[in-house]
N, C-alpha and C positions, 0 to 999 in steps of 0.2 A: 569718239572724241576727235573733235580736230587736229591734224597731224601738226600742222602750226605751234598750239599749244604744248603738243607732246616733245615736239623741237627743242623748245624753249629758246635760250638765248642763241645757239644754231641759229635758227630760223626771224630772225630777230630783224635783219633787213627784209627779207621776204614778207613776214609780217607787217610791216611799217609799210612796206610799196602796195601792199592789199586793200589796208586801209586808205593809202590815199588812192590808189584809184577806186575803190568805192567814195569815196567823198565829194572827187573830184566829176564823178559820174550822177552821182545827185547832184550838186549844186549846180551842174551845168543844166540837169533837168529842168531845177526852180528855174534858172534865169529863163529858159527857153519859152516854158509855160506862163512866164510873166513877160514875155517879150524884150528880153534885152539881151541884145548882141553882143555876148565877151564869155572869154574860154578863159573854166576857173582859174587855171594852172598859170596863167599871167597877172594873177589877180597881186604878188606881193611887189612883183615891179612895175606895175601902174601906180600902187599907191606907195611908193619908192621916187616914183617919178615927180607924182601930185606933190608930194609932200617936200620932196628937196629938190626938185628940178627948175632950170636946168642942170642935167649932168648927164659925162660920161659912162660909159658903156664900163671902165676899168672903175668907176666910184657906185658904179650900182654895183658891180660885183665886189668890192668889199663890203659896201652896206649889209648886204644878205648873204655874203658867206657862202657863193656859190662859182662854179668856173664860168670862167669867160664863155667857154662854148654853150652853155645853159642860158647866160645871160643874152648873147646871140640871138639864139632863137627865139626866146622868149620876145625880144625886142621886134623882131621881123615879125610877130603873129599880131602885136599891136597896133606895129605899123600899117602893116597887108588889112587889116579894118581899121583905119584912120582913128583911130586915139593918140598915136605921138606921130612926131615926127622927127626926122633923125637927119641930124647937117652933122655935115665934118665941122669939127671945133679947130677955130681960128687960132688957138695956142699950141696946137697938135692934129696935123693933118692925119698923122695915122688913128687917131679914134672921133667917134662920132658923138654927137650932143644927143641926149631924148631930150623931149620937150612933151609936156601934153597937148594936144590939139584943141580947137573949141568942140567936136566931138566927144571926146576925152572929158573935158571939164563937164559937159552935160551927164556922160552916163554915170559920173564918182556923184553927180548930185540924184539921178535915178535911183542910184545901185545901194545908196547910203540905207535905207530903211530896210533894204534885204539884210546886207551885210549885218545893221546891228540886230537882225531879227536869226541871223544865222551862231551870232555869237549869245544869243540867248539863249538858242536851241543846244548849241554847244555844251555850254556853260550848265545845263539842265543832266543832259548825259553823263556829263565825267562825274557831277556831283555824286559824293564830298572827293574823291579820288585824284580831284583837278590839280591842287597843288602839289600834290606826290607825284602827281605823275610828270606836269611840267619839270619840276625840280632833278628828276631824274635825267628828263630830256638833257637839262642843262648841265649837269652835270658831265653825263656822256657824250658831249660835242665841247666840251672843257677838257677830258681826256684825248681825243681825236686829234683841238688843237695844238696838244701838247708833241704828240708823236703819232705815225700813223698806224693804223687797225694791223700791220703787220708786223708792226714789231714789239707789240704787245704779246701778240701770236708765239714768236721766235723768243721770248722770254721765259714763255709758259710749255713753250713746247716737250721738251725734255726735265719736268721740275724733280727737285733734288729732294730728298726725303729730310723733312723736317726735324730740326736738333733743337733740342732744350726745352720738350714741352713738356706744363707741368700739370697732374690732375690734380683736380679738386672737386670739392662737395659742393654740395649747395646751401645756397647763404644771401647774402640781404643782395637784392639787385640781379640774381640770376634767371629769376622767372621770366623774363622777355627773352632772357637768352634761349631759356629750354624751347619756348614756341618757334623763335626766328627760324632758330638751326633745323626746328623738323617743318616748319609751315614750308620752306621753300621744296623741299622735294617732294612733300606727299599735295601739293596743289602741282605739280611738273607731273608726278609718276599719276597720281591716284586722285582723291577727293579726300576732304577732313573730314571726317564720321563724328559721328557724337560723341564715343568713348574718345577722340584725342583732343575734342575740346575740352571734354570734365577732366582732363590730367594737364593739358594746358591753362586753362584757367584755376584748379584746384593744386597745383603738384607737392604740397607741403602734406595736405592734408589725404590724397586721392596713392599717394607713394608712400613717401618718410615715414609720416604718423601710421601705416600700415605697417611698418617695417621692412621698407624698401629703403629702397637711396639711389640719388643722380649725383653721375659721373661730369666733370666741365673737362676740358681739354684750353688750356690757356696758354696761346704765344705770342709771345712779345708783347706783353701785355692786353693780348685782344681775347676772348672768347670763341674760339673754333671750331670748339664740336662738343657734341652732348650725349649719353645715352644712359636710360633708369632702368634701373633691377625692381621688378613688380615681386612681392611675397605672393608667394602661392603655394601653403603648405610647406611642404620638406624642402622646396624648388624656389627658382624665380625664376621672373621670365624678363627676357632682355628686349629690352621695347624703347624707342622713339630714341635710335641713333641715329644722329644727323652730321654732317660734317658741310663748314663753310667750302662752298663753292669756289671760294678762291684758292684752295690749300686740298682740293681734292688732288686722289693719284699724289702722293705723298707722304704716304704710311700711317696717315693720322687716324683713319677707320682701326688699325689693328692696333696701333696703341690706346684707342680707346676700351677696344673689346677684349683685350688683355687686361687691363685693368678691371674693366667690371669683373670678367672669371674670377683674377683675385681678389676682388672684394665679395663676392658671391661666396666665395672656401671661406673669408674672412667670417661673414656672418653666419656662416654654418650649417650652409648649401649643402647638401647632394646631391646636388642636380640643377643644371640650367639650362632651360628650352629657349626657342625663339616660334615666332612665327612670320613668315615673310610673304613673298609668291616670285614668282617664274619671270616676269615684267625687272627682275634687277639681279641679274645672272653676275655681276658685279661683286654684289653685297655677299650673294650666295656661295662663293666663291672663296671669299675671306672666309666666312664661316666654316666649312671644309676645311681651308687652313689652317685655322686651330682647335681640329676635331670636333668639330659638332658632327651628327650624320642626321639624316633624315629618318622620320619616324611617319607614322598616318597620322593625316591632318582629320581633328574630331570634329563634331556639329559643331558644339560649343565653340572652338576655335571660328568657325566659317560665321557662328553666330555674333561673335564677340567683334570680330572685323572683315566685314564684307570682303576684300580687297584680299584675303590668306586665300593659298594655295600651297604651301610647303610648311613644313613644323619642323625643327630640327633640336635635338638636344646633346645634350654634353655631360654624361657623368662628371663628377668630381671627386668619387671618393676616393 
């Protein structure tokens, strides 16, 4: 698997600089092979330029949300191939005017049939994914400009164990919650198998009406974490706890799984197993915590979810 992936939001800048220099590394290929002279990576303040110019060097850099030094350079690799050209402005000697060149205007009317032939090819790729993923974008450069990526950090750094959270069952509107809370770490740790799609798309019918039951964890009025007791015989088995990402390292995994054991005694358990693996030394961890021990993981178990490698249980009587 790609470490990138396995990263997850870690690796989040890393990832985003990969992709644009692959992109950046093709579409300089098309221009070349079609014969036109321009380096992608200048391409948003040329048509920054095209489009509101003339202007300074300080108005491109707020139009595009980028530093002066960026904008700089950017400006000298257009210039250094005659697409603009760059005069000190008569109302402020210390910055400079772009302008586009008559070079300039020729290759935005060459480049034009690539570009919308790029943004279809685009547009073909992210499909349907396109607006979620923009919207994400936006979002996260909303956050940025509010305050910087470090002190975000310094907030989350040291978090405090969460007060006043309440559990609950399940009920009209929680079924996207059961999926959200475990889609996100078992597409990070692992892959979705088929058995967690039939209990994410069935969970009323594939759990409860077995005689199971899911657990919510709700603060401050939001949905935070999830985890279902499977019947199985004398047993249950404690499967698909998830806890939101933002509220991790907070105590919120042990008050979930304190609750299901009592609800487990409740319905009249002697016993609750788990099945896990070795990849979330974390999870496995807690477990131990509140007495689980490890037992041998059977076929069935390895059959039932590719991704086991531990089985743990927990008397109760």
């Amino acid at each position: 698997m790609d470490e990138f992936a396995n990263l997850g939001r870690l690796a989040l800048g890393s990832r985003l600089k990969r992709i644009s220099d692959y992109m950046f590394s093709e579409v300089n290929a098309f221009y070349k092979e079609n014969g036109i002279e321009f380096e992608a990576s200048t391409f948003p303040l040329l048509r920054v330029v095209h489009k509101y110019g003339p202007l300074s060097l300080r108005e491109a850099e707020h139009k595009l949300g980028i530093t002066h030094a960026a904008i700089s350079q950017k400006a000298k690799v257009l210039h250094k191939h005659g697409l603009i050209s760059m005069r000190t402005d008569r109302n402020d000697q210390r910055s400079k005017l772009l302008r586009l060149t008559e070079k300039g205007e020729k290759l935005v009317v060459i480049a034009r049939p690539c570009w919308e032939a790029m943004d279809r090819a685009v547009a073909h790729m992210l499909y349907p994914e396109e607006q979620q993923l923009f919207r994400a974008l936006r979002h996260f450069e909303e956050q940025t400009a509010r305050k910087p990526l470090r002190s975000y950090i310094y907030e989350h750094f040291a978090p405090k164990p969460l007060q006043n959270v309440r559990i609950t069952g399940y009920g009209v509107g929680m079924k996207p919650h059961f999926r959200r809370l475990n889609e996100e770490w078992l597409d990070k740790q692992f892959s979705i198998e088929p058995i967690d799609e039939e209990l994410f798309d069935n969970p009323r019918q594939a759990i409860i009406d077995k005689g199971g039951d899911i657990l919510f964890a709700e603060y401050e009025g939001q949905i935070v974490g999830t985890c279902a007791l499977l019947k199985s015989g004398d047993a249950f088995e404690l499967a698909k706890m998830g806890v939101d990402p933002r509220h991790r390292g907070r105590g919120l995994g042990k008050i979930l799984l304190s609750a299901a054991i009592d609800k487990a005694r409740e319905l009249g358990a002697h016993r609750i197993y788990l099945l896990s693996s070795t990849n979330l030394p974390a999870a496995l961890a807690l477990y131990k915590s509140l007495g689980f021990e490890e037992t041998p993981v059977t076929e069935d178990d390895i059959a039932k979810y590719g991704r086991v490698d531990v089985r743990m249980e927990k008397k109760l009587d």
